[in-house]
Steps between C-alpha positions, in 0.01 A plus 500: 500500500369122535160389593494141691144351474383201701141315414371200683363390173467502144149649483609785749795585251241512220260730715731752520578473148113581397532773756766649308373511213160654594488861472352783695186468392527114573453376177737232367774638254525358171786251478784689422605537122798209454758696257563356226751253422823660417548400141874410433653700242598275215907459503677725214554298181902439579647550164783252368882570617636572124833395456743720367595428157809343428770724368579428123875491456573664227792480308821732596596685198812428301729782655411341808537161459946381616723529244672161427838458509660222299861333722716687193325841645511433812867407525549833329324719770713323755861513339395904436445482925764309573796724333308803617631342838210342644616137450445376877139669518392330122646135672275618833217515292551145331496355775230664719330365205606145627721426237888500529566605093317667244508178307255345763243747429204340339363738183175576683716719775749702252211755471524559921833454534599787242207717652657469843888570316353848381360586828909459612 
């Protein structure tokens, strides 16, 4: 529904205004009762992101820690693999290690390379 209201003038718009706000009896009605402001809810106290604690490394026990192999050891584990026929599979390993003898091996390594000759 839509009403379309045309006044010559400003004081004939405010005419009809009083008019509508008389009622029956012809009396003025009181102003109308503004509501009240709507009063903004204060925003929830956000409460700091806490960061995970770090994860303390603790650590690994003995048993678990890699047994080192000294080059006299290691040579030993190898020979045993090599006469049990696995010769070409022990040189594959050297030298998917990058290294072309067992010589070349630096100490740090013997512990993974003799590891990965068990696992043959």
């Amino acid at each position: 529904m839509s009403i379309t209201v045309v006044y010559k003038d400003l004081e004939e718009m405010k005419a009809l205004a009083r008019e509508l706000l008389k009622d029956e009896l012809g009396q003025q009605k009181p102003e109308p009762v503004k509501a009240p402001k709507a009063v903004k809810e204060p925003e929830p106290v956000k409460e700091p992101v806490k960061k995970p604690e770090p994860v303390k490394e603790t650590a690994p026990e003995p048993a678990a820690l890699e047994k080192t192999y000294s080059k006299p050891e290691a040579r030993k584990i190898l020979a045993d693999l090599r006469a049990a026929g696995k010769k070409d599979a022990v040189t594959a390993l050297i030298r998917e290690m990058g290294y072309e003898k067992f010589p070349e091996i630096p100490d740090e390594r013997i512990g993974e390379l003799v590891e990965k000759a068990r696992a043959l």
